[in-house]
Short mmCIF file of the C-alpha atoms (twelve columns), coordinates in Angstrom:
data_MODEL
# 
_entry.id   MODEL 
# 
loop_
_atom_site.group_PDB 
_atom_site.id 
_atom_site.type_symbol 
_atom_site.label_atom_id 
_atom_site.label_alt_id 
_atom_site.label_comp_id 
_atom_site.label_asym_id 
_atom_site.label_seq_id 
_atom_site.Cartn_x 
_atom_site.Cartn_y 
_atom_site.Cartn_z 
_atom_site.pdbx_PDB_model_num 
ATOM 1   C CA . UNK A 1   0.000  0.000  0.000   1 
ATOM 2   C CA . UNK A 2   2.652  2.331  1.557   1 
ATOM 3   C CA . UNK A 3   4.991  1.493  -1.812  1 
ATOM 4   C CA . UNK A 4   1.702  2.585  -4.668  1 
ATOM 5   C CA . UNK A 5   1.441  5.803  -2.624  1 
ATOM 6   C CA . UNK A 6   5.270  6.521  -3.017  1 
ATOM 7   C CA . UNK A 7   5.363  5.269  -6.924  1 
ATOM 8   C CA . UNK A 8   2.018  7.413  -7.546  1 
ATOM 9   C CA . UNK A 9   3.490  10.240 -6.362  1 
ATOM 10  C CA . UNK A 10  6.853  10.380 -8.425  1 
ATOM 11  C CA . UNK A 11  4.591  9.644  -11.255 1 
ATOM 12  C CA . UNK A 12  2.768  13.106 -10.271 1 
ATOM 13  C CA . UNK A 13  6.347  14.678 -10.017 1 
ATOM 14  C CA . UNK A 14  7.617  13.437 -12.992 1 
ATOM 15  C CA . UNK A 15  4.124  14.984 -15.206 1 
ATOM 16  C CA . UNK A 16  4.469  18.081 -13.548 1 
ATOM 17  C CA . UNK A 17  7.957  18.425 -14.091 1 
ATOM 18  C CA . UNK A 18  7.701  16.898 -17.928 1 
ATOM 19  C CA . UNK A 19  5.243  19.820 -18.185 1 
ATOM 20  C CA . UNK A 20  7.020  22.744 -16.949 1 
ATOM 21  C CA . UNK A 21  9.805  21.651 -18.794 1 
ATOM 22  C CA . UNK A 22  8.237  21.592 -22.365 1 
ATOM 23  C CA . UNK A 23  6.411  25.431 -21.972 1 
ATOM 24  C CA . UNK A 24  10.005 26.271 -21.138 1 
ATOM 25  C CA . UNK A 25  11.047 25.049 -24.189 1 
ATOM 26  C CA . UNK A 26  8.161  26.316 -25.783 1 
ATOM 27  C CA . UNK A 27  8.815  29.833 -24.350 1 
ATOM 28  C CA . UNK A 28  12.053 30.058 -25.248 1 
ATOM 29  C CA . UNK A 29  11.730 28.136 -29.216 1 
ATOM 30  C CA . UNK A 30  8.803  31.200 -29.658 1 
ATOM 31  C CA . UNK A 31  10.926 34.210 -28.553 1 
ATOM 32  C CA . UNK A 32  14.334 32.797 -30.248 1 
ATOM 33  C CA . UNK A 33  12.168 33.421 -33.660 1 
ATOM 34  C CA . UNK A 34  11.462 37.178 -32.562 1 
ATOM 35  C CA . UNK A 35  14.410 38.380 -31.412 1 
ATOM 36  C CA . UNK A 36  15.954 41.156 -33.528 1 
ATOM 37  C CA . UNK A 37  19.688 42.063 -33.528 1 
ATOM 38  C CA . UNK A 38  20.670 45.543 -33.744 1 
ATOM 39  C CA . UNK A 39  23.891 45.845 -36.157 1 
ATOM 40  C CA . UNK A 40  25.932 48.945 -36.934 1 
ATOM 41  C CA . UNK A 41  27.022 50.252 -40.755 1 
ATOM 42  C CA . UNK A 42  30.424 48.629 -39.787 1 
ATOM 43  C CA . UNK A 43  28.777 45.650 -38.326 1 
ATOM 44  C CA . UNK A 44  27.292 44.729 -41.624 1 
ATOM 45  C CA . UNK A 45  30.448 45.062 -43.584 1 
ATOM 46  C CA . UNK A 46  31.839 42.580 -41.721 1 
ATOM 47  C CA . UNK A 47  29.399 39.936 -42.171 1 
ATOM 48  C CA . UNK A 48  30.421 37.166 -44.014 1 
ATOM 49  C CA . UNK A 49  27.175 36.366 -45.160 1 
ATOM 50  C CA . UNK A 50  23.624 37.733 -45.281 1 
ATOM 51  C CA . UNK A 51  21.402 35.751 -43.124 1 
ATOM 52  C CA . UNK A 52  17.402 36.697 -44.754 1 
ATOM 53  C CA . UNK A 53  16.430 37.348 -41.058 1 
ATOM 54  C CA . UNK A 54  15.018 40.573 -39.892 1 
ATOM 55  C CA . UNK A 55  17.389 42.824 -38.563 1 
ATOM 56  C CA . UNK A 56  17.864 46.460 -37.087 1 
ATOM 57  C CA . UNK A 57  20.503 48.710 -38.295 1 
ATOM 58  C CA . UNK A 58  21.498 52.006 -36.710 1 
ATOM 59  C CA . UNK A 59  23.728 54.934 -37.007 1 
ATOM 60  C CA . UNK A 60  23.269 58.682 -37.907 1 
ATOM 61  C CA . UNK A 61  21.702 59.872 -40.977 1 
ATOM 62  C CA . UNK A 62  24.400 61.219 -43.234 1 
ATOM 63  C CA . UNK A 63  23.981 64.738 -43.941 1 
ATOM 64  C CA . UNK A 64  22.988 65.490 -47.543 1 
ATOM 65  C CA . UNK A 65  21.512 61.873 -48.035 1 
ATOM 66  C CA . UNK A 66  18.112 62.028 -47.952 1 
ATOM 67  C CA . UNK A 67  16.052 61.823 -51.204 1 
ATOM 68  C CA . UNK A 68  12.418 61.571 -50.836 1 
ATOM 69  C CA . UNK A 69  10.275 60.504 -54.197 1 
ATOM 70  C CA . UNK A 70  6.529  59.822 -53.644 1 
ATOM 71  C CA . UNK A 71  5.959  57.647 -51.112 1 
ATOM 72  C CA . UNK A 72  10.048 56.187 -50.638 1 
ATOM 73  C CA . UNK A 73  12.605 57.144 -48.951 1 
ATOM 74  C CA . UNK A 74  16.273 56.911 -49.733 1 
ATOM 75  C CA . UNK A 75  19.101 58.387 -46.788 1 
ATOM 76  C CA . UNK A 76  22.264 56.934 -46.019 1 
ATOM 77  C CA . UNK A 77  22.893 55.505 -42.295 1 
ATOM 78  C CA . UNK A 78  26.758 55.824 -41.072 1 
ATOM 79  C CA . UNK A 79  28.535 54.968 -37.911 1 
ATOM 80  C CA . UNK A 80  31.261 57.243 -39.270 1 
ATOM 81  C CA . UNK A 81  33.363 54.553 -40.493 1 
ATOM 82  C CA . UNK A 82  31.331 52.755 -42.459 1 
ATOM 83  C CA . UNK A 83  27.308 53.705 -44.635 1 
ATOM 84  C CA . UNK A 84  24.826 50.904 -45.648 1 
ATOM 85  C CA . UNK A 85  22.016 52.571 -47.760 1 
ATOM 86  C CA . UNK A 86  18.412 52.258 -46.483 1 
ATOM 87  C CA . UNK A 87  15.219 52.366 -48.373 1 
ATOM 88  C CA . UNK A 88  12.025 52.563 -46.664 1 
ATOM 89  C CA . UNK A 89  8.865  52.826 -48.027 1 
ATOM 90  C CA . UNK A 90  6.217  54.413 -45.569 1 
ATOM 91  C CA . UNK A 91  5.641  57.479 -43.704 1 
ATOM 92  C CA . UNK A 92  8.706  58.513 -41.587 1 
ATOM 93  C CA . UNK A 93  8.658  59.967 -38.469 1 
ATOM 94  C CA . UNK A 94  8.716  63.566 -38.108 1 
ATOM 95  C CA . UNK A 95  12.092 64.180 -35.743 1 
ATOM 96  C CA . UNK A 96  13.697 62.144 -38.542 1 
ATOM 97  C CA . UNK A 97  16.441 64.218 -39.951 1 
ATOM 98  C CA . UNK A 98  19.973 64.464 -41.380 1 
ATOM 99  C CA . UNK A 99  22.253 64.468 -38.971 1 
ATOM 100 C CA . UNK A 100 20.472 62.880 -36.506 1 
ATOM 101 C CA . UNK A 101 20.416 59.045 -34.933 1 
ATOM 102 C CA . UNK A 102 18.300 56.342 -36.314 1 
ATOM 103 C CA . UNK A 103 17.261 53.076 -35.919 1 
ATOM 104 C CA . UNK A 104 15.654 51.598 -39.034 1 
ATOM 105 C CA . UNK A 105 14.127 47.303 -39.192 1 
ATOM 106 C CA . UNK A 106 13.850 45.258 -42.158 1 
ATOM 107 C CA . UNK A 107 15.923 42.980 -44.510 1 
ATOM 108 C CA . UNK A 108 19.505 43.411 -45.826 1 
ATOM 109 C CA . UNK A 109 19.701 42.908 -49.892 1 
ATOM 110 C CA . UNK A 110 23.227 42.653 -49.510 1 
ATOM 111 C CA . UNK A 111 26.166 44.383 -47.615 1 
ATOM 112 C CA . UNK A 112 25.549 47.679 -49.004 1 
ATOM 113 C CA . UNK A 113 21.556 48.170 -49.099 1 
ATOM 114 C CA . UNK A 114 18.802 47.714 -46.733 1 
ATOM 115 C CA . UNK A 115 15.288 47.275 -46.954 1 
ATOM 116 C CA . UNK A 116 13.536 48.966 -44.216 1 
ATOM 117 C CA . UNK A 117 10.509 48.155 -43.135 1 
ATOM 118 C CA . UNK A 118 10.140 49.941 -39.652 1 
ATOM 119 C CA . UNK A 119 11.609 53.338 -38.856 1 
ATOM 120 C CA . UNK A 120 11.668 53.450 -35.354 1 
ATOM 121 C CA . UNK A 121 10.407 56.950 -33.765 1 
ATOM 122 C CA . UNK A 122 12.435 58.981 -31.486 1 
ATOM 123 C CA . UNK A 123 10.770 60.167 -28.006 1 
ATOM 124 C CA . UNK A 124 12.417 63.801 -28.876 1 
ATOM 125 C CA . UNK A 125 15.473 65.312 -30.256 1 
ATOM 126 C CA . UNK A 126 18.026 64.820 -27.848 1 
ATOM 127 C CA . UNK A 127 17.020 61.018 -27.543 1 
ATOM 128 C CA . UNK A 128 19.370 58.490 -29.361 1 
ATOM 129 C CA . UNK A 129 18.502 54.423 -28.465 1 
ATOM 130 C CA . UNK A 130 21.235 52.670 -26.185 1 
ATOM 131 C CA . UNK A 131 22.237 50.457 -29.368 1 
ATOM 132 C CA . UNK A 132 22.922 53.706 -31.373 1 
ATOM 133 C CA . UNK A 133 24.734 55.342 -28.757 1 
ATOM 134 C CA . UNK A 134 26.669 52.340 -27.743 1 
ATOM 135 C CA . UNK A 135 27.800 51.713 -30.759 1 
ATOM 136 C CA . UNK A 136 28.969 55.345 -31.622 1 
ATOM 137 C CA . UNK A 137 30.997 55.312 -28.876 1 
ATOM 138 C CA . UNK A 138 32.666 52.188 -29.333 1 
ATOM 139 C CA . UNK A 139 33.699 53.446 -32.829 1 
# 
């Protein structure tokens, strides 16, 4: 009697822990598919191959590089070392500017051109996101 008790309850253990363990899994398979790595001008360049995932690039608008026809928008993003060219077709944000930081998401064609699909908004002028900043610095 005393030994089904005992055997029941490890078989108890055992689902519960079986479960936990697979939504960890779970949790972790879903949010490895929607992470989205930030990369730098100079980051790209030294790829050694394009991966078709979505990816954010970031930098400062080059000054002089932004050519707006109908509804797309051409600018150059630098990290002062390095420029990948960005098209994005969409309504930009309005504290988008030359000379100012950006973060743009999408697709890389190849090392020198990027699809955007997202530009990401700026809470005000002064604001430049961590990754920017970061990697501004480290250049």
């Amino acid at each position: 009697m005393y030994g089904r008790k005992v055997k029941l309850r490890f078989f108890y253990i055992f689902i519960i822990f079986l479960i936990l363990s697979l939504t960890i899994f779970l949790t972790l398979k879903s949010l490895e598919e929607n992470v989205i790595y930030f990369q730098s001008p100079t980051d790209v360049k030294a790829l050694a191959e394009i991966d078709k995932k979505k990816i954010r690039i970031g930098g400062m608008v080059k000054k002089k590089s932004i050519l707006i026809k109908e509804k797309e928008v051409k600018f150059v993003v630098t990290d002062f070392k390095n420029e990948i060219n960005v098209i994005y077709s969409g309504l930009i944000p309005n504290l988008f500017a030359e000379g100012k930081g950006v973060v743009a998401e999408g697709f890389l064609k190849d090392k020198s051109l990027f699809l955007a699909t997202k530009i990401l908004a700026k809470h005000d002028e002064n604001y430049m996101p961590p990754e920017v900043k970061a990697a501004l610095e480290e250049k």
